[in-house]
N, CA, C and O of each residue as an XYZ file, in Angstrom:
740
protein
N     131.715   -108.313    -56.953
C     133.063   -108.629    -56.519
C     133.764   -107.360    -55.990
O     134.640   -107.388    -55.126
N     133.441   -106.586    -56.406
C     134.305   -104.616    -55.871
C     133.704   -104.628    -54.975
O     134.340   -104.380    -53.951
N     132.214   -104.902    -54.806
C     132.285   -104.276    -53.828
C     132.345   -105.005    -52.577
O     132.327   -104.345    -51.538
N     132.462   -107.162    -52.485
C     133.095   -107.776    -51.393
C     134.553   -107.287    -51.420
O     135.167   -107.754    -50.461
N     135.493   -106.306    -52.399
C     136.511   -105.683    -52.004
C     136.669   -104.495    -51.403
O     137.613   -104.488    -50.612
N     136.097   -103.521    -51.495
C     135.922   -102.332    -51.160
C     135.709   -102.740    -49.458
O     136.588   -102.586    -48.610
N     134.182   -103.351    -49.172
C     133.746   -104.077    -47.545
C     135.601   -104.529    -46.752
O     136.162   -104.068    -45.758
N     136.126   -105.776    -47.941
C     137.060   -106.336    -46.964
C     138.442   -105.313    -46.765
O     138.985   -105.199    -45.666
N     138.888   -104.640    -47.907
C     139.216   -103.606    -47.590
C     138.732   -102.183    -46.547
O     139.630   -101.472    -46.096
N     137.719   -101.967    -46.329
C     137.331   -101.184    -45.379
C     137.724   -101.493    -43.878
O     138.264   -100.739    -43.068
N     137.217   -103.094    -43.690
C     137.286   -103.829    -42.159
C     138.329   -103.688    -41.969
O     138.670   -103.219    -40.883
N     139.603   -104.146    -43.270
C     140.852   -104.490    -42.971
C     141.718   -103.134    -42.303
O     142.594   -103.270    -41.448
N     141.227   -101.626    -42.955
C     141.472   -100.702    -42.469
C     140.718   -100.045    -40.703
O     141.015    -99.416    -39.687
N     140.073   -100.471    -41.098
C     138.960   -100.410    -39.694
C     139.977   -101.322    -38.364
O     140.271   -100.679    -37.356
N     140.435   -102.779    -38.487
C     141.264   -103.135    -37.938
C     142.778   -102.508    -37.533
O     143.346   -102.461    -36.442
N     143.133   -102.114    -38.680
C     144.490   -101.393    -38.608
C     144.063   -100.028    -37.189
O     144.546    -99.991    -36.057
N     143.355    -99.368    -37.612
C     142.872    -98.274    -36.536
C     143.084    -98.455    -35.168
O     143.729    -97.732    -34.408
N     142.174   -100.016    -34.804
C     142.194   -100.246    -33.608
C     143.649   -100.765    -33.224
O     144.556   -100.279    -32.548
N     143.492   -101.990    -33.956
C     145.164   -102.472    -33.586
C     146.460   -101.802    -33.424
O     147.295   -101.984    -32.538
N     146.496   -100.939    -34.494
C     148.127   -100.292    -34.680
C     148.418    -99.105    -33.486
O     149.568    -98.666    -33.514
N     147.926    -98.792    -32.914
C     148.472    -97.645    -31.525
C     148.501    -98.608    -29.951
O     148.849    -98.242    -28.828
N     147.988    -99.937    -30.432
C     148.091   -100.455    -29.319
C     149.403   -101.538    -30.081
O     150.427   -101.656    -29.408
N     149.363   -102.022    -30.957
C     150.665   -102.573    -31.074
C     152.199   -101.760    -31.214
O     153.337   -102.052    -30.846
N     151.672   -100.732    -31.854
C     152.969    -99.891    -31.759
C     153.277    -99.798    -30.511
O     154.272   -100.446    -30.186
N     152.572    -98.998    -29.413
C     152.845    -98.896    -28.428
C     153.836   -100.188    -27.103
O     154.751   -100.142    -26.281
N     153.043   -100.988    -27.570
C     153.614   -102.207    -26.990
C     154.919   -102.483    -27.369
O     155.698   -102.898    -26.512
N     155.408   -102.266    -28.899
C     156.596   -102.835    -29.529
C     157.481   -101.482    -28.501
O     158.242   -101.510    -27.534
N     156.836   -100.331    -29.403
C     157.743    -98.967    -28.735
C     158.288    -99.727    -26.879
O     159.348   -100.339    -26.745
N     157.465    -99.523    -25.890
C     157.766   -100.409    -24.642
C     158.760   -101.695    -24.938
O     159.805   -101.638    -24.290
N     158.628   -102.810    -25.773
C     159.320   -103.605    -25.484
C     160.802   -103.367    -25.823
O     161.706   -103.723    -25.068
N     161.051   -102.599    -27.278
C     162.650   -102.149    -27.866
C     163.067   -101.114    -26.544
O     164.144   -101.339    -25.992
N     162.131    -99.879    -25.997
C     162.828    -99.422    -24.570
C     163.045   -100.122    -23.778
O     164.173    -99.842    -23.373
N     162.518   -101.217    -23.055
C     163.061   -101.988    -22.226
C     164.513   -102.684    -22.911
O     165.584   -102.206    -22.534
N     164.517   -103.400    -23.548
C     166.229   -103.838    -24.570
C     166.873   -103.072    -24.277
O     167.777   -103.255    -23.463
N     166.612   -101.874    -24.878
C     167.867   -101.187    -24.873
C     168.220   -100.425    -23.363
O     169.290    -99.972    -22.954
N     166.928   -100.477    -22.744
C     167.476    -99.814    -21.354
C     168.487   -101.059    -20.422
O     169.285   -100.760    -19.533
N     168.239   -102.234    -20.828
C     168.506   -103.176    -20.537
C     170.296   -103.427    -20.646
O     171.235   -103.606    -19.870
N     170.072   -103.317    -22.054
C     171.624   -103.229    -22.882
C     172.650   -102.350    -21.879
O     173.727   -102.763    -21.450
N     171.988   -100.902    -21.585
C     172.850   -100.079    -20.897
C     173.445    -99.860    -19.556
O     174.457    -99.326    -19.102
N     172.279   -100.564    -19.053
C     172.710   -100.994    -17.388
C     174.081   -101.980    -17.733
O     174.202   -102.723    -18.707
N     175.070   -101.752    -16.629
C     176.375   -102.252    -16.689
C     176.307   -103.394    -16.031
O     177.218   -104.218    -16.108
N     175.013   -103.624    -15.162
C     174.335   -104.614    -14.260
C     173.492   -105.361    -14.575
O     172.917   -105.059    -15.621
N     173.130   -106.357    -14.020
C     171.894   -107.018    -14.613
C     171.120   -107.354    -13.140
O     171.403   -108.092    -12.196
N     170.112   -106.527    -13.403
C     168.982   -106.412    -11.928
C     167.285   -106.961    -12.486
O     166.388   -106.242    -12.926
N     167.276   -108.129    -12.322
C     165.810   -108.504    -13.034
C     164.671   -107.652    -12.537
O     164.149   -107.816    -11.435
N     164.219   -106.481    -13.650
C     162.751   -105.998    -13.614
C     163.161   -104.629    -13.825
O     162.381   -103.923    -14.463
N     164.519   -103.991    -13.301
C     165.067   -102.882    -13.552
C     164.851   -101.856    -14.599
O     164.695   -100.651    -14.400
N     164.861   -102.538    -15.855
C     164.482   -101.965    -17.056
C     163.061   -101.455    -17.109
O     162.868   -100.297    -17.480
N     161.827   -102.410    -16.688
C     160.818   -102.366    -16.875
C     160.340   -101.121    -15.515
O     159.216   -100.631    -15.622
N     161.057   -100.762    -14.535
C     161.291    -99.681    -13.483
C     161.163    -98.654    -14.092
O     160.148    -97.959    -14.122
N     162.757    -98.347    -14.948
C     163.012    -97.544    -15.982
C     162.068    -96.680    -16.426
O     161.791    -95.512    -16.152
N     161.567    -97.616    -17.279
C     160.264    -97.549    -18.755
C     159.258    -97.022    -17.840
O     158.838    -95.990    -18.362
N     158.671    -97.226    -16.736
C     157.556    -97.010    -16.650
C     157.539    -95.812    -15.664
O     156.522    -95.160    -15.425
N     158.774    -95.580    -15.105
C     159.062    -94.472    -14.303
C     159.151    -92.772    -15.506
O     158.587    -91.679    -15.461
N     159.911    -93.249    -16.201
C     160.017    -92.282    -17.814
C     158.979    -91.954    -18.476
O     158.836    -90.795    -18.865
N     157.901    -93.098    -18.767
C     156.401    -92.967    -19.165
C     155.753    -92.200    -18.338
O     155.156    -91.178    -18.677
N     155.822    -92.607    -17.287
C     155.212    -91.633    -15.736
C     155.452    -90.293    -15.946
O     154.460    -89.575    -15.821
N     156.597    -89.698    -16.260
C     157.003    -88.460    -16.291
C     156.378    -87.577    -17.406
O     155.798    -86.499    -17.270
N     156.588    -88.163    -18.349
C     156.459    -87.382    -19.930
C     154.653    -87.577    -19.957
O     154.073    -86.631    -20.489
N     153.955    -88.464    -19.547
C     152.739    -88.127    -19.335
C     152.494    -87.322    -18.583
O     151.407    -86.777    -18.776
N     153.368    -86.796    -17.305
C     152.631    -85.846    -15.900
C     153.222    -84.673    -16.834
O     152.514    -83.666    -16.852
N     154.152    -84.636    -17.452
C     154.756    -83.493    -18.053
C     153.701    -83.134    -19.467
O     153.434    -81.942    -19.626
N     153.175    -84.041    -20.370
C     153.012    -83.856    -21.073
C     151.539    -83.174    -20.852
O     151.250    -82.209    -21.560
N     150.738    -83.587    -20.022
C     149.360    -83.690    -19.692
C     149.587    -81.969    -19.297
O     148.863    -81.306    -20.040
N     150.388    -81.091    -18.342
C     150.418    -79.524    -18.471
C     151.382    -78.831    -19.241
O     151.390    -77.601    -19.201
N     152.218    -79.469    -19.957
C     152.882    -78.343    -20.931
C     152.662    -78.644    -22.596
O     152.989    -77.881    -23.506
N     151.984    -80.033    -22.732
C     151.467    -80.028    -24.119
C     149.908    -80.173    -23.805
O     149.343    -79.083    -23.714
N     149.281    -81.038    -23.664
C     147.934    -81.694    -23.574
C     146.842    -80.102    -23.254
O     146.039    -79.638    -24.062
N     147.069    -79.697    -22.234
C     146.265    -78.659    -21.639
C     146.025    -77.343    -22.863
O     145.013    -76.686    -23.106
N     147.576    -77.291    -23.559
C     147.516    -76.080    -24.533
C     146.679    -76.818    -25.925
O     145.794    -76.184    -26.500
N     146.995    -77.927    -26.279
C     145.948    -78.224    -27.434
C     144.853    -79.005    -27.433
O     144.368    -79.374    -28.503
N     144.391    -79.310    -26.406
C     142.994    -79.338    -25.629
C     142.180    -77.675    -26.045
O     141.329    -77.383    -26.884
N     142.698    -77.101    -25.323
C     142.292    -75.858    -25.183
C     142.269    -75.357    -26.813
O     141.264    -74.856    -27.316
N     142.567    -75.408    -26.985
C     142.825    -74.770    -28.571
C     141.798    -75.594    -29.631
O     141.039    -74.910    -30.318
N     141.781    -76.830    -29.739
C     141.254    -77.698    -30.195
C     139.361    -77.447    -29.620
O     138.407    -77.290    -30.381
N     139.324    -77.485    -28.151
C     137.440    -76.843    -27.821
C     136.938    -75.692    -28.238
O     135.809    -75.504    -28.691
N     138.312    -74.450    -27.985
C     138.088    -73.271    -29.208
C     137.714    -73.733    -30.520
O     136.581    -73.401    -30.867
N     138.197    -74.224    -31.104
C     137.954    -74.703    -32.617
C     136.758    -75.518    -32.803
O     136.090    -75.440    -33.834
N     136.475    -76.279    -31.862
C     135.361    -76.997    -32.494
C     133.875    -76.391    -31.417
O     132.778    -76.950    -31.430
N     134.167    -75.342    -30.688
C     132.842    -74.885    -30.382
C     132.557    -73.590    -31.461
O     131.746    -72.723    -31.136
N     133.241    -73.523    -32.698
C     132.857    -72.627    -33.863
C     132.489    -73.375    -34.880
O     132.018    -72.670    -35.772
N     132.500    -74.603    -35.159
C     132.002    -75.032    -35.791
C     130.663    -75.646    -35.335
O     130.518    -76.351    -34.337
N     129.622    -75.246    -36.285
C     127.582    -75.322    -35.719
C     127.819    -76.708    -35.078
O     128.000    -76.830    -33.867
N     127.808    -77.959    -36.115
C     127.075    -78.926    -35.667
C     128.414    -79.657    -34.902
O     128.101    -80.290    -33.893
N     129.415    -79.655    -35.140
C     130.551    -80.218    -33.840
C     130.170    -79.237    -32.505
O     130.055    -79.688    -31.365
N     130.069    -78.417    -32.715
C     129.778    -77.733    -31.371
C     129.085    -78.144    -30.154
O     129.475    -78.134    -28.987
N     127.470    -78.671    -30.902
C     126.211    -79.387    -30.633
C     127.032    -80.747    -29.739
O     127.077    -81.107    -28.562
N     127.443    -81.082    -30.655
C     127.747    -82.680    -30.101
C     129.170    -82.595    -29.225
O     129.140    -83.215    -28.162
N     129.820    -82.230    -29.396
C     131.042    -81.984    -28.657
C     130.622    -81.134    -27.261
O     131.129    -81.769    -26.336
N     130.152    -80.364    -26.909
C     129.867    -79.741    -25.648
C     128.727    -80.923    -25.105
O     128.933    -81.495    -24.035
N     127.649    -81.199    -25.844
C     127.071    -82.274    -25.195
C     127.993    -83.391    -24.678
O     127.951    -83.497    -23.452
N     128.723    -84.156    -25.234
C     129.550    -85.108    -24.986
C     130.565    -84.564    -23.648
O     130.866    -85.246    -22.669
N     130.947    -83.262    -23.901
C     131.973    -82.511    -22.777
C     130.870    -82.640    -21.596
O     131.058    -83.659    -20.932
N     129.876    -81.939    -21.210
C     129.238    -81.490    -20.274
C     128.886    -82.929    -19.747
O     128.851    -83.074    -18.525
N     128.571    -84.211    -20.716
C     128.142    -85.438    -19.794
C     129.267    -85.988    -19.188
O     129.097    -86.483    -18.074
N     130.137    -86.005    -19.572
C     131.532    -86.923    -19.245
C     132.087    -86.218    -17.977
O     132.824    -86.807    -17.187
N     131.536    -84.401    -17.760
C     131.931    -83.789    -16.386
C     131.368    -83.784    -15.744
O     131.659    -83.652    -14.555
N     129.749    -83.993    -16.425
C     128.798    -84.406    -14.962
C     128.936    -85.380    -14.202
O     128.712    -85.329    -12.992
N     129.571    -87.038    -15.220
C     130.188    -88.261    -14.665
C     131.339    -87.498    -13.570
O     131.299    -87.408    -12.343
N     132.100    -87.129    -14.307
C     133.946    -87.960    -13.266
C     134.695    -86.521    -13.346
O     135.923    -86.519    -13.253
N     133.885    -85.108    -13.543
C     134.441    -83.644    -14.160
C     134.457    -83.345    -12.908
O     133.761    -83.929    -12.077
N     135.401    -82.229    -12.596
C     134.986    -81.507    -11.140
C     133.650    -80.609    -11.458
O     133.617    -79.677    -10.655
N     132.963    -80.591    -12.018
C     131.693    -79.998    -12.718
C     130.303    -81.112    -12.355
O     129.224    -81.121    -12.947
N     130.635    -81.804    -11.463
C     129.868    -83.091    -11.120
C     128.365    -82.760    -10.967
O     127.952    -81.846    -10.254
N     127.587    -83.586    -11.699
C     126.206    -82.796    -11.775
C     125.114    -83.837    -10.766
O     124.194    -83.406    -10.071
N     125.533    -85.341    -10.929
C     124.701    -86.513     -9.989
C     125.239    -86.576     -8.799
O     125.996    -87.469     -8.420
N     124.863    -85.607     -8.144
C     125.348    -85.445     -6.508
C     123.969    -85.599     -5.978
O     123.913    -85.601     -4.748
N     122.911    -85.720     -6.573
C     121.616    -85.290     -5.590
C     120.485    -86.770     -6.373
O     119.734    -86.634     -7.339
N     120.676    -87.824     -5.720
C     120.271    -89.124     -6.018
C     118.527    -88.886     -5.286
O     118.293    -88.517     -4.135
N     117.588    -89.199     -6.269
C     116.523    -88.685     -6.022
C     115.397    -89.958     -6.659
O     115.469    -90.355     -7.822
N     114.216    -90.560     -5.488
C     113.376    -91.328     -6.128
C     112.115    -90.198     -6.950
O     111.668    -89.113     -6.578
N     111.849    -90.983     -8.111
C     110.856    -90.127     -9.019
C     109.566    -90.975     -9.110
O     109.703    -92.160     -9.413
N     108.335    -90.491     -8.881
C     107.357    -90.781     -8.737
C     106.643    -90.751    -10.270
O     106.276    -89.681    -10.755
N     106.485    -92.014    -10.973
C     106.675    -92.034    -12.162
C     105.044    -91.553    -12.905
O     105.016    -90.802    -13.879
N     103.880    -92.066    -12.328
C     102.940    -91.923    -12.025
C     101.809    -91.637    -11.218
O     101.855    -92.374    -10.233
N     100.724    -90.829    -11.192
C     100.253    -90.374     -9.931
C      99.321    -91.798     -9.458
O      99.298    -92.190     -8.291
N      98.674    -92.382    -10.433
C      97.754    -93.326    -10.478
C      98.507    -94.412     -9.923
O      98.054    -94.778     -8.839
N      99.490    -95.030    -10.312
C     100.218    -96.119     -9.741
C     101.522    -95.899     -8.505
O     101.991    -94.776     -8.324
N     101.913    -96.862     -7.873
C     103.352    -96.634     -7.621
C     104.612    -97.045     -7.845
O     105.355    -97.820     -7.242
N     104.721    -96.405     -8.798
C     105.680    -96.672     -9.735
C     106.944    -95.758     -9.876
O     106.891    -94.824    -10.676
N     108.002    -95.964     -9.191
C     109.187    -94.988     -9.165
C     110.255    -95.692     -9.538
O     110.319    -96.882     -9.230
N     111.468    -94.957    -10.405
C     112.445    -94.748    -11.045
C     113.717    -94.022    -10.291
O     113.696    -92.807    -10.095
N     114.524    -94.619     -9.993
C     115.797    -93.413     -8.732
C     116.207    -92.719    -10.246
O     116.035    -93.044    -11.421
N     116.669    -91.894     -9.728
C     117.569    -90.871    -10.927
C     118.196    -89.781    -10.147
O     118.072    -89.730     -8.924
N     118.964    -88.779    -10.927
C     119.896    -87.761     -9.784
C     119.436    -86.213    -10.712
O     119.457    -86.039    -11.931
N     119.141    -85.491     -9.894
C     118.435    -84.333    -10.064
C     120.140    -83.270    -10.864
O     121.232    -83.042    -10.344
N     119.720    -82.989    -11.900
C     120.499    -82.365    -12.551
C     120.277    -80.716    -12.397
O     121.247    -79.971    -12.258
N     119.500    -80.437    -12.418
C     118.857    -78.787    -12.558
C     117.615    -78.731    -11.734
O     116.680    -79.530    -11.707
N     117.829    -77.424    -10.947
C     117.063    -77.280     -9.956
C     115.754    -75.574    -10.681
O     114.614    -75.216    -10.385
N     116.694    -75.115    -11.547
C     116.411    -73.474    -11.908
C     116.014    -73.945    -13.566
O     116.928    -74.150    -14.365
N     114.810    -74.063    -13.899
C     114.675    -74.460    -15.173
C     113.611    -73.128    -16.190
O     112.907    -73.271    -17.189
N     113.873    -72.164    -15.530
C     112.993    -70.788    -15.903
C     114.218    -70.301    -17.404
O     113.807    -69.831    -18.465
N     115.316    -70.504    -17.169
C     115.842    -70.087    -17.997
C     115.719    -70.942    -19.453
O     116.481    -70.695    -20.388
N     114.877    -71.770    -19.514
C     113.867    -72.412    -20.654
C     112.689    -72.452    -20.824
O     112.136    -72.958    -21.801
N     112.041    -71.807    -19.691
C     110.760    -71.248    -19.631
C     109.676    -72.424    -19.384
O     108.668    -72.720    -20.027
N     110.310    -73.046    -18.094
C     110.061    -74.116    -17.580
C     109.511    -73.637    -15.907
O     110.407    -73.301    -15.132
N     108.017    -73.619    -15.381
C     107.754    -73.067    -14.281
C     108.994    -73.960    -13.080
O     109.579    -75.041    -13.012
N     108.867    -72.619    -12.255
C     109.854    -73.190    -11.059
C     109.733    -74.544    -10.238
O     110.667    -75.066     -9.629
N     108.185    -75.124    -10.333
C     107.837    -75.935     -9.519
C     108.168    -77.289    -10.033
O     107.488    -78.223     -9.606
N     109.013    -77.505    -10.798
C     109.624    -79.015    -11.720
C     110.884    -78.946    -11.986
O     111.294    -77.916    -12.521
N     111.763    -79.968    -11.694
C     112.813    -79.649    -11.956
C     113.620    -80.671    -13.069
O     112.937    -81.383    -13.805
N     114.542    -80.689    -13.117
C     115.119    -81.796    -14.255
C     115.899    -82.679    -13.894
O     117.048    -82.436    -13.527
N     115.228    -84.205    -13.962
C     116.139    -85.637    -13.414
C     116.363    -86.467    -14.645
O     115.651    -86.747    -15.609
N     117.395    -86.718    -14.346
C     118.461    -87.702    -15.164
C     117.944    -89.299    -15.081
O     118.722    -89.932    -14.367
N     117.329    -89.770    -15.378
C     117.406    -91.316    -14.792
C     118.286    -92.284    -16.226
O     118.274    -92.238    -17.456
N     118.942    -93.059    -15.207
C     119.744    -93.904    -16.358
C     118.987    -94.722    -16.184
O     118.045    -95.038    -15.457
N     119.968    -95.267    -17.578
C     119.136    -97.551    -18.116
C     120.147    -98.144    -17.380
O     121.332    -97.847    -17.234
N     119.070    -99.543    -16.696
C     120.266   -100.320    -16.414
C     121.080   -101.017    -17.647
O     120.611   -101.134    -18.779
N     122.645   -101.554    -17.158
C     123.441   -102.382    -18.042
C     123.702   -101.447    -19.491
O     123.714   -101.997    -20.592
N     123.915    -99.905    -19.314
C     123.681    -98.837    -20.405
C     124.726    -98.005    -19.939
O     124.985    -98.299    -18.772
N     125.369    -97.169    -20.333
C     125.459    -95.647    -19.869
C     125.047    -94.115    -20.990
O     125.570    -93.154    -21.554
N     123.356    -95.001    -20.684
C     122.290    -93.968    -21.750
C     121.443    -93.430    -20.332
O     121.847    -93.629    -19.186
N     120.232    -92.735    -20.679
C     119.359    -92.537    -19.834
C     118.382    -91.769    -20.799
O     118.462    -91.609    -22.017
N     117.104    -91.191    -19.581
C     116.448    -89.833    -20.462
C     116.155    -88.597    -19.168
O     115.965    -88.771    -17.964
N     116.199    -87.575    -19.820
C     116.264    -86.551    -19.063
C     114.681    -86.312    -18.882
O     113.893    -86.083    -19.800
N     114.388    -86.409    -17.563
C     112.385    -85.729    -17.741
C     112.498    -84.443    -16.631
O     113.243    -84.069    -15.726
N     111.206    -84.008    -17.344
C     110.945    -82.991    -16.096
C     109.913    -83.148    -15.419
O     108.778    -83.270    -15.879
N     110.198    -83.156    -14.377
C     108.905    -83.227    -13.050
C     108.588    -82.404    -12.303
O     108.929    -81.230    -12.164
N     107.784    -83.156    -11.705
C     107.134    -81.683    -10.420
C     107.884    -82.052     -9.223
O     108.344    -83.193     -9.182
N     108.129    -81.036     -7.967
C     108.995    -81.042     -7.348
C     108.185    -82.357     -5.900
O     108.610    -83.087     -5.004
N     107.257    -82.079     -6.323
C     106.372    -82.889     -5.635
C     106.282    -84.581     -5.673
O     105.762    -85.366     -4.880
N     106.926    -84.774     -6.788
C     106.999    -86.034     -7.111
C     108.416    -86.788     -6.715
O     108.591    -87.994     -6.892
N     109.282    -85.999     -6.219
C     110.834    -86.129     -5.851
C     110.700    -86.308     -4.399
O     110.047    -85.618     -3.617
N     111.851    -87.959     -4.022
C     111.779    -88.322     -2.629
C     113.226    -88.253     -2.766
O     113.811    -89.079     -3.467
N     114.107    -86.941     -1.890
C     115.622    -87.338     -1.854
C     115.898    -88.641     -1.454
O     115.219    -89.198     -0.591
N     117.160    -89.351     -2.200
C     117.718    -90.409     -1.108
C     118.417    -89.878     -0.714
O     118.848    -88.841     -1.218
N     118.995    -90.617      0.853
C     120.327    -90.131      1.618
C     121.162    -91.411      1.400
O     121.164    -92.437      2.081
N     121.697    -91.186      0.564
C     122.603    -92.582     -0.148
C     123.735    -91.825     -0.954
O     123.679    -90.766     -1.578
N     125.066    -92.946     -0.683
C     126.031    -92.100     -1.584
C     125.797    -91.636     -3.286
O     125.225    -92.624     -3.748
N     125.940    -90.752     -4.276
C     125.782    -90.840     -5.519
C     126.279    -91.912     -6.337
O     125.666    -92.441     -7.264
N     127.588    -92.234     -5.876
C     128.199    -93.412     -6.813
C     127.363    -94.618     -6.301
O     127.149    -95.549     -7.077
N     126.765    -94.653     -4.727
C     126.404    -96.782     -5.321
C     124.958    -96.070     -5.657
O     124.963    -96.429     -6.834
N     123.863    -95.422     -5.551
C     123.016    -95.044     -6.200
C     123.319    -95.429     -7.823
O     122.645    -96.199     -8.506
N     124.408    -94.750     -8.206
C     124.562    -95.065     -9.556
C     124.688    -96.207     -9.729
O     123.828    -96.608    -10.513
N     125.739    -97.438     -9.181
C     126.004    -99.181     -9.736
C     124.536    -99.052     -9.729
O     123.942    -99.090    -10.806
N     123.619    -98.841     -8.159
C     122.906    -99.789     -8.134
C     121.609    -99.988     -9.302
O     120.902   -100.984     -9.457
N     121.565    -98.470    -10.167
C     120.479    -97.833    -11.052
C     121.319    -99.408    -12.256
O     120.768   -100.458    -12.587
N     122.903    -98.860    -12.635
C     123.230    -99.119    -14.180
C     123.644   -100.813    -14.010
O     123.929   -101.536    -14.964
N     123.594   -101.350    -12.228
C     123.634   -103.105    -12.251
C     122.064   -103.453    -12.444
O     121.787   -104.581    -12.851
N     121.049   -102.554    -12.175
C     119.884   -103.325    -12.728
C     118.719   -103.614    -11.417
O     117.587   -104.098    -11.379
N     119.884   -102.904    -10.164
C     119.339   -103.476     -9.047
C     120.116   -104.748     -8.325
O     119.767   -104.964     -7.165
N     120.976   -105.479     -8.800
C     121.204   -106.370     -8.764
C     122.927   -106.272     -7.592
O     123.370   -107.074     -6.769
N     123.369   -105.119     -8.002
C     124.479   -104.993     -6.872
C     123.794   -104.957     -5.561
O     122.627   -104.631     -5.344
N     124.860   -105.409     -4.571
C     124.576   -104.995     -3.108
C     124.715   -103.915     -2.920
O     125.473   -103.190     -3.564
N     123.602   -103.379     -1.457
C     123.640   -101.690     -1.500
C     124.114   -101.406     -0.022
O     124.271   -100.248      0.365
């Protein structure tokens, strides 16, 4: 019996997590609209909701370089000193800038020749061209290929010989790898 309490207590907190910053938030929005509402001497239908979202607009563009940027920064200091957050946190940093970072790493959409015996190729986007600094000969380089319907993949290394550039944009290269094939190209 503790411990079907402890479980329904856990979920019930597990719920609160997700729910409560999106309901607060919503309530916070709806009492600003009221009262922005209240104060107009006018009544202009949608005005309020102008207001609110013009004000939100601001304190995010404001907040994003005079708060966000300083404890960002402070916060990657801190957790690239700690061993094993370090590990996972720069991994997690470095993929999310290779996605959508100005640090963009899938610019170079490349078919991989999966086997010599068969023909069997995999598209993927060439991440690293210089792989000596792991003591990896020059003649292989390192491709990314994702799963479709995922945003997983595995990193292999190949021979340079086995790489057919495409001349295709990187982004529908990408739908077309993570739809499965199945988007139009």
């Amino acid at each position: 019996m503790k411990q079907i309490l402890n479980k329904t207590l856990s979920a019930f907190l597990q719920g609160l997590i997700y729910l409560a910053p999106i309901s607060i938030t919503i309530f916070i929005i709806y009492k600003g609209f009221v009262f922005i509402d209240s104060l107009l001497p006018f009544n202009i239908p949608g005005l309020g909701i102008i207001v609110i979202f013009t004000g939100i607009t601001i304190v995010g563009f404001l907040g994003s370089f005079m708060i966000s940027r300083p404890i960002r920064f402070f916060l990657k200091k801190l957790l690239e000193k700690v061993p094993i957050f370090k590990i996972v946190f720069t991994s997690i940093s470095d993929l999310l800038n290779a996605f959508v970072g100005q640090k963009r790493k899938f610019t170079e959409p490349v078919m991989v020749k999966m086997n010599e015996q068969a023909d069997v190729y995999k598209l993927g986007f060439i991440t690293e061209t210089d792989l000596t600094k792991i003591c990896i000969d020059n003649d292989k380089v390192a491709v990314y290929l994702p799963h479709s319907y995922n945003f997983s993949g595995n990193l292999f290394i190949v021979p340079r010989r086995n790489i057919t550039p495409i001349d295709a944009p990187p982004a529908e290269v990408m739908k077309f790898i993570v739809s499965g094939g199945v988007t139009k190209v």
